[in-house]
C-alpha positions in Angstrom: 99.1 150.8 -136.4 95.9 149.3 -136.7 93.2 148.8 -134.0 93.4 145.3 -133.1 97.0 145.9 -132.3 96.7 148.8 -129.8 97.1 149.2 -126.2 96.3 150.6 -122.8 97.7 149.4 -119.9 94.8 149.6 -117.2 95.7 146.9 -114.5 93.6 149.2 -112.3 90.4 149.2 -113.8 88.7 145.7 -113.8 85.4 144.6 -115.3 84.0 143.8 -111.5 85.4 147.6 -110.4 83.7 148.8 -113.5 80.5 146.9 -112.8 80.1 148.5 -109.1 81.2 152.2 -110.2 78.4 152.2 -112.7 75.9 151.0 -110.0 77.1 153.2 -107.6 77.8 156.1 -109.3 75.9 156.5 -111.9 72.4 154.5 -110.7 72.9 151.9 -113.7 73.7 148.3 -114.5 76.5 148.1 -116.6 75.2 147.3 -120.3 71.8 147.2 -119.2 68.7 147.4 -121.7 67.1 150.1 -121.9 63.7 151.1 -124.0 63.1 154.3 -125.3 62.2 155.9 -128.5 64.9 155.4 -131.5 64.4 159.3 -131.8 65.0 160.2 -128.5 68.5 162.1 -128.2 70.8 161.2 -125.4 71.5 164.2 -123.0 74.8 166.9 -123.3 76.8 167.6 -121.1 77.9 164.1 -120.4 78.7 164.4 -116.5 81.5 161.8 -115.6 83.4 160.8 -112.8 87.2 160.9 -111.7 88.0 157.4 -110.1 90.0 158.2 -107.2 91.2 154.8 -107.0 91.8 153.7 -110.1 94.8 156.3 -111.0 92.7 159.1 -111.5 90.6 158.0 -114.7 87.5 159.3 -115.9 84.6 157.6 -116.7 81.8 158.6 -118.2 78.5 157.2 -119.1 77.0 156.4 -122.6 74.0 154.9 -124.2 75.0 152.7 -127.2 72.4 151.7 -129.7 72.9 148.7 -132.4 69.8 147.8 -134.5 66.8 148.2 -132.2 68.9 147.6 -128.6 70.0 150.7 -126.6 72.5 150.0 -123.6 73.9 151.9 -120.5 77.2 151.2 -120.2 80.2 153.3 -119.5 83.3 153.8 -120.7 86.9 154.9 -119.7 87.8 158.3 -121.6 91.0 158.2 -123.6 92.4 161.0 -124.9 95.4 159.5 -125.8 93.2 156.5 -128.4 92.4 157.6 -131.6 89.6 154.8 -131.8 86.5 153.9 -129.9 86.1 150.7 -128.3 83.3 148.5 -126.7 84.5 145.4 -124.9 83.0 142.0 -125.8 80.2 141.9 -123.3 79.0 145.1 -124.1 78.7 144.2 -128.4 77.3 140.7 -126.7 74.6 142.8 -124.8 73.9 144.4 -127.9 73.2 141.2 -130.0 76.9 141.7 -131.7 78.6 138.7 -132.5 82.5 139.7 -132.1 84.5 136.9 -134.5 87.8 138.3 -134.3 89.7 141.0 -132.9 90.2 142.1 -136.0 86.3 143.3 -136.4 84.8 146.5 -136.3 81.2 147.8 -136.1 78.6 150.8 -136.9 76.8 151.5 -133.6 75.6 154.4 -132.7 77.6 156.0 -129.4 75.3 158.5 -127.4 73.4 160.0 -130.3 76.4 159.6 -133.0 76.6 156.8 -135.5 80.7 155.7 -134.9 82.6 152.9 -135.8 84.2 151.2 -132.9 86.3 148.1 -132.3 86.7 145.2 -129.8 88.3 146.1 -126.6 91.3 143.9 -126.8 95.2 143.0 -124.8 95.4 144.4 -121.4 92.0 146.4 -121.7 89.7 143.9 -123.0 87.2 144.3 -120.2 86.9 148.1 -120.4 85.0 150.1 -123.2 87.1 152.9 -124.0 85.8 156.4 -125.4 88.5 157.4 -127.8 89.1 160.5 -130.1 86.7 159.0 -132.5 84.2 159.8 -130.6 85.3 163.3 -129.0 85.5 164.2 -133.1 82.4 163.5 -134.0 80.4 164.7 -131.1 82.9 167.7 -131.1 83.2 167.6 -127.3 84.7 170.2 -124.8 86.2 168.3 -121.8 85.6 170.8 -118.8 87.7 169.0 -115.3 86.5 170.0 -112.3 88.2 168.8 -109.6 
């Protein structure tokens, strides 16, 4: 299988629910412009949230960087995806031109350079943190409920 073809089913978790969480929650815009020094790590532990309403998924919060642009966005944690994803408005916010589905990109995701693809079928509007990204950051997931 190949990335453009994969899919999550998240009927629950729209772009406008995902807008007000990360304004609500975590104090942020979604895929708002930041400015801050290239060198400048992002912060560990990565404190997310369990969306009560939404099924019980976790998102978390992440600063993506493309050229000279560093966004807050969030993104849904998948444990299940073996890729990364960024939907279209958060490549678009980053001065990413997405041309097909098919594409794929070299940002770096909260400190890490990564290779992530367009959100796409039923999750298109939500940017999904995958096992690409758990790998290379070689995360431990602590739940606290």
């Amino acid at each position: 299988m190949d990335a453009s073809s994969h899919d999550i089913l998240l009927r629950d978790l729209t772009l406008s629910k995902m807008k007000a969480k990360s304004l609500e929650v975590f104090g942020f815009e979604l895929n708002s412009r930041i400015f801050r020094p290239l060198s400048e790590v992002p912060s560990f532990p990565i404190h997310g949230i369990i969306l009560s309403d939404t099924y019980e998924r976790i998102i978390i919060p992440v600063l993506v960087t493309y050229k000279r642009v560093t966004i807050q966005t969030t993104c849904l944690m998948d444990t299940g995806s073996p890729w990364t994803f960024m939907t279209k408005e958060t490549l678009t916010a980053l001065g990413i031109d997405v041309v097909s589905k098919d594409s794929y990109f070299d940002i770096n995701v909260h400190g890490t350079p990564l290779t992530v693809y367009p959100s796409v079928n039923h999750f298109e509007d939500t940017n999904v943190c995958g096992q690409s990204f758990f790998t290379k950051h070689m995360l431990i997931v602590e739940i606290d409920y």
